[in-house]
N, C-alpha and C positions, 0 to 999 in steps of 0.2 A: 327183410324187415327194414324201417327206416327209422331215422331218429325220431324221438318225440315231441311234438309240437300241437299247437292248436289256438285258435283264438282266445279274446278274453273270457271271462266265465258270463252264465246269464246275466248273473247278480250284479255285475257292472265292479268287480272289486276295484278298489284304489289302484292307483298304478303308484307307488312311493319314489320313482325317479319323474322330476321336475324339468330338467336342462340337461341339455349337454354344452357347452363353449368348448371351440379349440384354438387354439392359437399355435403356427406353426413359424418355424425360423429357418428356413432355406437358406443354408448358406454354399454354395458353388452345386455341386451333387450330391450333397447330404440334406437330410433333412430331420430337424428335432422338434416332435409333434408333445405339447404337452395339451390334454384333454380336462377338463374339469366337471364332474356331474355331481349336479344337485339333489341331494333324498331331502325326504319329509315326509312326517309321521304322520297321517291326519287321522290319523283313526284313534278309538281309544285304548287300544291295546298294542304291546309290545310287536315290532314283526320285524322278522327276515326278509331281506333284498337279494333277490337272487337275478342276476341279471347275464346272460350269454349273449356274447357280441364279438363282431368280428378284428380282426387287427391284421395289417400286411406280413403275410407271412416269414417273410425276413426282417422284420422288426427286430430290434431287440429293447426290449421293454426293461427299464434299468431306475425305474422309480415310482414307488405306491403312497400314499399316506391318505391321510383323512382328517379334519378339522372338526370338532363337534363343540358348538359355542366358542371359546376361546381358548381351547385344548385342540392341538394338534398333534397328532400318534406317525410317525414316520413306519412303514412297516420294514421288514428285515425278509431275506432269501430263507428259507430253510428248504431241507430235503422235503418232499410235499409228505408224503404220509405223517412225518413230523408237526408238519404246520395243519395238514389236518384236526391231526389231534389237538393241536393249541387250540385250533380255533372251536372244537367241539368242547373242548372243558371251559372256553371262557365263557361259549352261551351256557352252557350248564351250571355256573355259577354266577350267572345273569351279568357277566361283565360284558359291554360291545366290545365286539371283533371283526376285523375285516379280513378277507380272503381274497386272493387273485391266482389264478391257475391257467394253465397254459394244456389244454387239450392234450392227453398220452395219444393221439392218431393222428392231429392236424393243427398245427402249431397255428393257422390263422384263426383258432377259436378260441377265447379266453371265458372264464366264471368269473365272474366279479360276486362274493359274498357278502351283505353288509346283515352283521346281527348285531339283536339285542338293541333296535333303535325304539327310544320310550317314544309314548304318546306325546304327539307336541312338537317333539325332536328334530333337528335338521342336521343334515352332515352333509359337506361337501367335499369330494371323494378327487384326488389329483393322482392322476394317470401318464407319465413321460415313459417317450421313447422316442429312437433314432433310428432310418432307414435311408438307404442309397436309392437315389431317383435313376430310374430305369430312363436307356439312350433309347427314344423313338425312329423310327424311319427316316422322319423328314428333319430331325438333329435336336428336337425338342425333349427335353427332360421329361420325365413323367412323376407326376407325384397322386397318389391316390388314398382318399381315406374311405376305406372299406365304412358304408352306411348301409347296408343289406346285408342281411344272411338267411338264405336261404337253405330249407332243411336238407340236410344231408341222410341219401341212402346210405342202408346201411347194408353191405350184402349178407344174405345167410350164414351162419359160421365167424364173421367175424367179430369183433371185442365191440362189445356196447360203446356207443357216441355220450358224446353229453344230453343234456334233458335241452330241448330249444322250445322256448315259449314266443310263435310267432303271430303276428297279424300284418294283413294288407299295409301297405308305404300309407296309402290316407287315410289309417285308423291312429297310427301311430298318436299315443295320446302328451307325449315330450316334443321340446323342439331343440335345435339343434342352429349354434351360430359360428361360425366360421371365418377365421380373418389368418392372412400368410404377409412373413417380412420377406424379403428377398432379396441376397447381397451376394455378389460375386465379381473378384478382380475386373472380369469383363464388363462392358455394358448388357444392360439388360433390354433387349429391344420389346419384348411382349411378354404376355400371360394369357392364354387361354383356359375354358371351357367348357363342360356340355350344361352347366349351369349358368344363371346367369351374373355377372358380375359387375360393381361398383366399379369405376373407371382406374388404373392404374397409377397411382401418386408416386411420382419419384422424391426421392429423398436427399439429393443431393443432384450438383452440375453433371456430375458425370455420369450419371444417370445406371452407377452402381447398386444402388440400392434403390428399392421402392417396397408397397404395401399396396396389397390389394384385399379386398374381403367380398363376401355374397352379397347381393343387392337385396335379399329379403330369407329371414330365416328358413333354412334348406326343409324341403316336404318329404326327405326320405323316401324319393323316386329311386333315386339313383346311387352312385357310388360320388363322394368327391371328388373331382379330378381335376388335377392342373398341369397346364402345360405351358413349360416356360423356358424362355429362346434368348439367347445370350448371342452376342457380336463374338464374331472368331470363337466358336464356341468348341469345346472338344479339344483340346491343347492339354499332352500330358502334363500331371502333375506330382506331386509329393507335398503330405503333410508331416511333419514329426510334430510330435504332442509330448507335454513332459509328463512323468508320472505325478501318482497323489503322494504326496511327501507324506501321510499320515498311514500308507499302504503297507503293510511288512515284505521288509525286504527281500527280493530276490522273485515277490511273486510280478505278473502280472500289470498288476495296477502302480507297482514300485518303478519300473522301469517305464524308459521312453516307447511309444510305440508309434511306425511310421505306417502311413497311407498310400499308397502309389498307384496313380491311374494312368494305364496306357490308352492308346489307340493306333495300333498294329495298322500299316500303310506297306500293303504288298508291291513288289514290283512289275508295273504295269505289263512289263515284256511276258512277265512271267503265266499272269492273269490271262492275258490275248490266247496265249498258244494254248491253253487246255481246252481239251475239248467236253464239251457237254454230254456228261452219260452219267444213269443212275437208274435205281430202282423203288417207285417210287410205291407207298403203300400210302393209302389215305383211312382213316382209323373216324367213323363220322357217329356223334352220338346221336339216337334214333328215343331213348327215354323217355317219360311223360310231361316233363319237365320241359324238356326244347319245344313244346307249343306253348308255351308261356312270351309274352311279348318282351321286347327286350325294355321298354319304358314301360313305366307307369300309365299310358295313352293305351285304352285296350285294342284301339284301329291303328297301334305300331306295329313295325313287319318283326314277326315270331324269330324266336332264335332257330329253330329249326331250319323256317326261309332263311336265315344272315348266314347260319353255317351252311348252305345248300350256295348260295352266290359263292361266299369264298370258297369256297369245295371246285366249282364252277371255272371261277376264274384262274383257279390253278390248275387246273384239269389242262385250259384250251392253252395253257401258259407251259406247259410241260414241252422241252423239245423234242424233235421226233428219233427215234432211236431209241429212247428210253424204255424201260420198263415198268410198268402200274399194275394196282389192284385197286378195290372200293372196296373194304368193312362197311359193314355199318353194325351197332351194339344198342340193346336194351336187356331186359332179362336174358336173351340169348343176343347169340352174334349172323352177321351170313356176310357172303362175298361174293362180288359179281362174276368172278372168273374164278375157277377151282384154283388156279396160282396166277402170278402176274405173269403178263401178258408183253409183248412187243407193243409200244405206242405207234398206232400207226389212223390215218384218218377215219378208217373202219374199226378198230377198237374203242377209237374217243367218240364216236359218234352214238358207239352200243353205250356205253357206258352214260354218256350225258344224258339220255331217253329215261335210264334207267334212276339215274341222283333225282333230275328232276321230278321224278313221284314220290321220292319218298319224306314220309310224314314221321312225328314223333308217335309212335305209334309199337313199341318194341316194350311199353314197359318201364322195369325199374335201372339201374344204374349198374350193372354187371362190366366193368370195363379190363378184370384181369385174364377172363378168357378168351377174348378175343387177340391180347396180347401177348399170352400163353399161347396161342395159337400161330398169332405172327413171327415169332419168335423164333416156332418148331418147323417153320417152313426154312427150307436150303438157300442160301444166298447166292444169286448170278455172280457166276463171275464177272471182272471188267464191269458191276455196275453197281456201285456203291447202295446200299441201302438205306431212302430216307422215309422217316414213317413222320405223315402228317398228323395230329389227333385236333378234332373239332370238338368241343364240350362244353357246359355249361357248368361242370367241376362238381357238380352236385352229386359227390362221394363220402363215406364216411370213416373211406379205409385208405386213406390219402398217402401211408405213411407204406400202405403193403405196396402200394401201385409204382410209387417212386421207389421203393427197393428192387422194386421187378425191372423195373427199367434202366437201372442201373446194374445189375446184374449183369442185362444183356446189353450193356454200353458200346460191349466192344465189337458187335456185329452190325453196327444202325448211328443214325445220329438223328434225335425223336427233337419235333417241330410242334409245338403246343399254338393251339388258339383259344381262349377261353372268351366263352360267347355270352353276351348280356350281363346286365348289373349285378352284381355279387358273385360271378365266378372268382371258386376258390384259387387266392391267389400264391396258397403252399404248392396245390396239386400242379397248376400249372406253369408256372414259375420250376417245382422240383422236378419235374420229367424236361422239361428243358433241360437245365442247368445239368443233371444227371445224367442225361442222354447226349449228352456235348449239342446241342439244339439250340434253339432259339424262341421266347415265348412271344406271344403277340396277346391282346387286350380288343374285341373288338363290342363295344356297346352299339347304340343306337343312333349316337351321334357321329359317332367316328370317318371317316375316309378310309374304307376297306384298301385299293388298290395299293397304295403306299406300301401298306403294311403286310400284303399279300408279297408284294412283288420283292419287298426286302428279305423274309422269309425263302422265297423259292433263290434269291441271287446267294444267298448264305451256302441254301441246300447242295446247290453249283459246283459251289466255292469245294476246290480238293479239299481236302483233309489235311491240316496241318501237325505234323507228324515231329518227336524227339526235340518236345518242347524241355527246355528249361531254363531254372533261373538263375541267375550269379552275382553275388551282391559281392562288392567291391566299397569297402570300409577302412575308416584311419586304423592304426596300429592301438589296442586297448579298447576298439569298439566289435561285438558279434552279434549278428542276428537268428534269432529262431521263428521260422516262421509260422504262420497262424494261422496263415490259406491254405487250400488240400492245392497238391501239385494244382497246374494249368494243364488242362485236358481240349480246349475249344481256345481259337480264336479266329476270330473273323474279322475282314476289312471294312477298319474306320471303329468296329464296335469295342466300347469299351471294354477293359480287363483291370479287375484292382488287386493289389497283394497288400499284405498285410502281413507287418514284420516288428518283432519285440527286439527294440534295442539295449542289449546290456552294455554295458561299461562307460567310460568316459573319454570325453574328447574336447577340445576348445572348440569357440562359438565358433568360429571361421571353419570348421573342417569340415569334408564335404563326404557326401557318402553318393554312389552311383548303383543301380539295378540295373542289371542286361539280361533279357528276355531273346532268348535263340531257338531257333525252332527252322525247319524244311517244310519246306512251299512248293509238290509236284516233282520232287528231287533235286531241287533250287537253296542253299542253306540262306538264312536270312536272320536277321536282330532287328530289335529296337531298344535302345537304351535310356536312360531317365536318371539325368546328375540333379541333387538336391543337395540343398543347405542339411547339418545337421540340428543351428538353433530351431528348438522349439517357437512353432506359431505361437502367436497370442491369443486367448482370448478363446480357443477351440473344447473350453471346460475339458469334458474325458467323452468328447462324443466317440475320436479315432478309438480310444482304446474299447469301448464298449461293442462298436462296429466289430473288431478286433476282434474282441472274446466271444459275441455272438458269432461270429466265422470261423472259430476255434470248437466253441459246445455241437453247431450242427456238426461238424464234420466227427466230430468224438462218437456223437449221437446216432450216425450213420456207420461207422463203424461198429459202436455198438449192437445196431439190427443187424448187420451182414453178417456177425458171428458171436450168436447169443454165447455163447462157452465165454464169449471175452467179457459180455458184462459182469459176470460173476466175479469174473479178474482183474477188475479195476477200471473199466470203463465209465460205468456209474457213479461210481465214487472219483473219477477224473471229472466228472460231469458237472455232481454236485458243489465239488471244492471252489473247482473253477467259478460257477456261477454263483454259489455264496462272497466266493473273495470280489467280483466285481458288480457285484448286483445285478444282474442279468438272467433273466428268469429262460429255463430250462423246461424243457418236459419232466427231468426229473425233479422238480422243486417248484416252490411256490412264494406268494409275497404273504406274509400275515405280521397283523398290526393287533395289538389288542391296549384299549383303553382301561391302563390300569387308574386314571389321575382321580377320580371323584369318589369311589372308593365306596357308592351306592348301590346294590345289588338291582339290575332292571327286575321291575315285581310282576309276577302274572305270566301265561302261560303264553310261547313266542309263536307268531302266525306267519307262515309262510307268503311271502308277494313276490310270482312269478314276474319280470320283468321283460314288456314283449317288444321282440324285435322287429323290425321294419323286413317283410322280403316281398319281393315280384311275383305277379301274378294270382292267378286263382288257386292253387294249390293246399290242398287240406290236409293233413294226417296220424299220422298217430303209431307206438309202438313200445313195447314195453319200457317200462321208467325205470330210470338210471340213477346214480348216486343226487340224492336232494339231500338229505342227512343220514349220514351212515345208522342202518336197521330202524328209520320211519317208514310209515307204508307210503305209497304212490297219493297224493291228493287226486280230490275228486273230479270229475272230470267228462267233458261230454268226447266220446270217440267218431273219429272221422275215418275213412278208408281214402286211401291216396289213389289221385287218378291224375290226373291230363289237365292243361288249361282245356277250357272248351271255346276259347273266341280261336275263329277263324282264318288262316293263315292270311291275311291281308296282302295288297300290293306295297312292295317295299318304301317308307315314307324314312327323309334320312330328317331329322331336325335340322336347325342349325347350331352352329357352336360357337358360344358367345366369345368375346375377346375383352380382355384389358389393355390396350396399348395406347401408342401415342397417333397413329395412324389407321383411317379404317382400310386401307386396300388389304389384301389377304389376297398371298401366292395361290397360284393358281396350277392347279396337277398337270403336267404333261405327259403323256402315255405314247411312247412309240413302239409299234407293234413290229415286230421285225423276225423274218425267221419262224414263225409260230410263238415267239417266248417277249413276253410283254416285259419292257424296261421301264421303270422310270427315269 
């Protein structure tokens, strides 16, 4: 079955969200997104705003409120079925209430609830969070604000999704404005991306700081994305942050908490002498959904084709010795070889005949049995096992697939690609990260080869083995750490920790992390001395970063052995994300406007709020929580199929820029050996 979703109704009903604005503040590899949406009532009766949208799945989302005339309502954490209930007795007592909910299966799906808005009425709804901008290929930042979503399977058997009310990117009847500041120690040589943008303003000589924004309000094609490129870019770092002096003591938010980014630089001798061997499993989603284009342009080349080139280009990239298979997954799974095979010119020859046909044409989103399967197969010896997966994320059990994968972490090390606008960036992002792996992003505009070829040099790369960390602190200072051990590193790419500083020290004292770990049987470091004065000026972005990389890891522990939820893992979950404001799967944000003291009059109507996703896609499936024990609204039902436009020859756009220079690097590919470098 799949989540529920459908266009607008006949009747044309209002759509009660007006705007979106966002304005975001990039400062070095963080980034603090605060979002603002406009409602308004125009009808004559009381309604509900129910609105499902998506958010980067390692967000942490640490501030809700709402403004209604000259009353503003800040909302508060509570355990959700808690805040539930608040917000069901405030409509029930005709009081507005606002609700924000973080998905129980897929953390990149949020509810935004707004009730009880009278006729007339307007409320403007502020939304803040903070996210770590993912290291690209070619040394660029990545910053992305999820603007699609697209519905998510749901497989048989598993726990109901949320309700999604969607329509095509150019029905979408809101608009959406967008504007980024951008400061960091270094210079800042450019901004990119696949939209188009007003010209780059720096803000200063040294050309630290600048602002860029959209050249015209964004049409909900695409996903936002920015890509932004710093001089001498990538130089570890460390932030210490002071705590909130209003915080109770001893928690959290009381103490100091430091930030530390590495970039692990192996020893080249070391690098040269290994030799190339592995077992390589390529995992390709085959779904109804991969014939969907990756743009909004219905003559742009289909995810299906994008994940069949990169499939492609990794195939002929494999070097020879190796070992492969080819999955491919829709409602069922199949494999081109009953097990994988010796890579040899007659293997990759059967093999490319065979990618090259194939179409989305498999059906629905079935992606645990064929992993379930991979899994249950014997590992080669002498050939490390890397499993590719190509996807378009369109799952609704995001949370079983990354358990599963992490499970079997210690057999494989899992290589995510997540294909076209709105892939989910929980699913793919957490079988990476889970899988000691690496995720990639490829839409429509993007430069495949980079990002193919940085992926396969990672997969390469031995396995770095009896990682750990050592912090090295004045006399009266200790740290607990916040991040799950380090399981993955790889050259050049970054690694951040994250560590709660107790006690005290003078402003001069200095604190050091030493990250040790074996490279091939080679031991190796890199270490990182920081101040311990607190930055200025960094609000509580580090400590929230912090405590969201504290709740997932709580959170994941909590699935891998339910017996422990019962025994305090939930209740670690919800304390934690109550004491720092940072919304959890177990809790929620609710606000309710006690000030006017006026009961909303007349009976409240529900206004679905539709989301922007790609392609043709229709469908429909049993309804989920709208108001706990109301029945389903009325409704015309669709049957889920396929895009039906034709897989096109590959058309790449171009990728706008903001900088101060038009030339744009140019890709060098040298083929060597069979195994393509950049």
């Amino acid at each position: 079955m799949v989540t529920c979703c459908g266009l607008l109704t006949a009747g044309k009903e209002p759509v009660p969200l007006k705007s979106i604005e966002v304005e975001v503040e990039v400062r070095d590899h963080v980034a603090s997104v605060v979002s603002t949406l406009l409602y308004e009532n125009k009808e004559d009766k009381p309604i509900e705003a129910v609105f499902v949208f998506p958010l980067p799945g390692d967000a942490a989302v640490c501030h809700f409120s709402a403004k209604i005339g000259q009353t503003q309502v800040v909302a508060e954490v509570r355990e959700k079925q808690k805040a539930r209930e608040e917000y069901d007795d405030a409509l029930s007592s005709g009081q507005q209430a606002f609700l924000l909910e973080e998905s129980e299966q897929s953390p990149d799906v949020f509810t935004l609830s707004v009730g009880s808005l009278p006729p007339g009425e307007s409320a403007s709804i502020r939304l803040e969070y903070v996210t770590e901008l993912a290291v690209q290929a070619d040394e660029g930042l990545r910053f992305c604000l999820p603007a699609v979503l697209n519905p998510r399977y749901q497989p048989q058997g598993s726990a109901d999704g949320v309700q999604v009310t969607s329509v095509p990117a150019s029905l979408v009847p809101y608009g959406l404005s967008f504007s980024a500041r951008v400061s960091s120690p270094r210079p800042i040589s450019k901004v990119e991306s696949s939209s188009s943008l007003e010209a780059l303003q720096y803000l200063n000589t040294e050309q630290t700081q600048a602002t860029v924004k959209l050249a015209a309000e964004h049409k909900f094609d695409r996903d936002v994305e920015l890509l932004i490129y710093y001089k001498d870019a990538h130089q570890p770092t460390a932030v210490v942050e002071a705590g909130q002096a209003s915080a109770k003591s001893g928690t959290l938010m009381s103490d100091a908490v430091v930030m530390v980014s590495l970039y692990p630089e192996f020893p080249q001798a070391v690098m040269s002498s290994v030799a190339s061997c592995g077992e390589f499993v390529f995992l390709l989603d085959r779904s109804g959904s991969m014939d969907c284009p990756m743009g909004s342009n219905q003559n742009a080349q289909t995810r299906i084709s994008s994940a069949r080139d990169t499939l492609l280009l990794l195939l002929k990239s494999v070097p020879m010795g190796c070992h492969f298979n080819i999955y491919s997954f829709g409602s069922s799974f199949e494999h081109i070889f009953p097990k994988s095979v010796k890579y040899s010119q007659e293997t990759m020859d059967e093999a490319l005949k065979k990618v090259e046909t194939m179409e989305a044409d498999m059906g629905g989103t079935e992606i645990l049995q064929p992993l379930k399967h991979i899994y249950s197969q014997p590992c080669i010896p002498s050939q490390p096992r890397q499993l590719f997966v190509f996807t378009d994320g369109e799952v609704g059990n995001t949370k079983d697939v990354i358990h599963l994968v992490k499970k079997n972490s210690g057999s494989h090390r899992c290589f995510s690609f997540g294909i076209g606008e709105g892939a989910s960036s929980a699913l793919i992002n957490g079988v990476a990260k889970e899988g000691g792996g690496h995720a990639q992003f490829i839409s429509g505009g993007d430069r495949m080869q980079p990002k193919v070829m940085q992926s396969l040099r990672f997969a390469l790369q031995p396995a770095v083995v009896d990682i750990k960390v050592k912090w090295d602190l004045p006399k009266g200072v200790s740290v607990t750490a916040l991040s799950p051990p380090i399981t993955t590193l790889f050259q050049g790419q970054r690694s951040l920790i994250y560590g709660q500083l107790t006690g005290q020290s003078s402003k001069a004292a200095e604190g050091c992390v030493t990250v040790t770990y074996k490279l091939a049987g080679h031991p190796s470091q890199n270490q990182m001395r920081f101040g311990l004065k607190p930055t200025e000026d960094t609000g509580l972005t580090v400590h929230r970063l912090g405590a969201r990389t504290l709740i997932r890891s709580l959170e994941m522990e909590g699935r891998e052995n339910t017996k422990k939820e019962g025994g305090g893992v939930k209740e670690k979950v919800v304390e934690l994300s109550v004491q720092s404001g940072v919304s959890s799967s177990f809790t929620a944000f609710i606000a309710v406007n006690k000030g006017s003291g006026d009961a909303v009059q007349g009976p409240l109507v529900r206004r679905n709020v539709p989301t922007p996703r790609m392609g043709l896609r229709l469908c429909s499936a049993p309804y989920s929580r709208v108001k706990r024990g109301a029945p389903p609204p009325p409704g015309k039902v669709f049957k889920m199929r396929g895009c039906s436009a034709p897989p096109p020859p590959p058309v790449m756009p171009l990728r706008f820029m903001a900088h101060s220079s038009p030339q744009v690097k140019s890709l060098n590919l040298v083929t060597l050996n069979n195994t393509t470098h950049t």
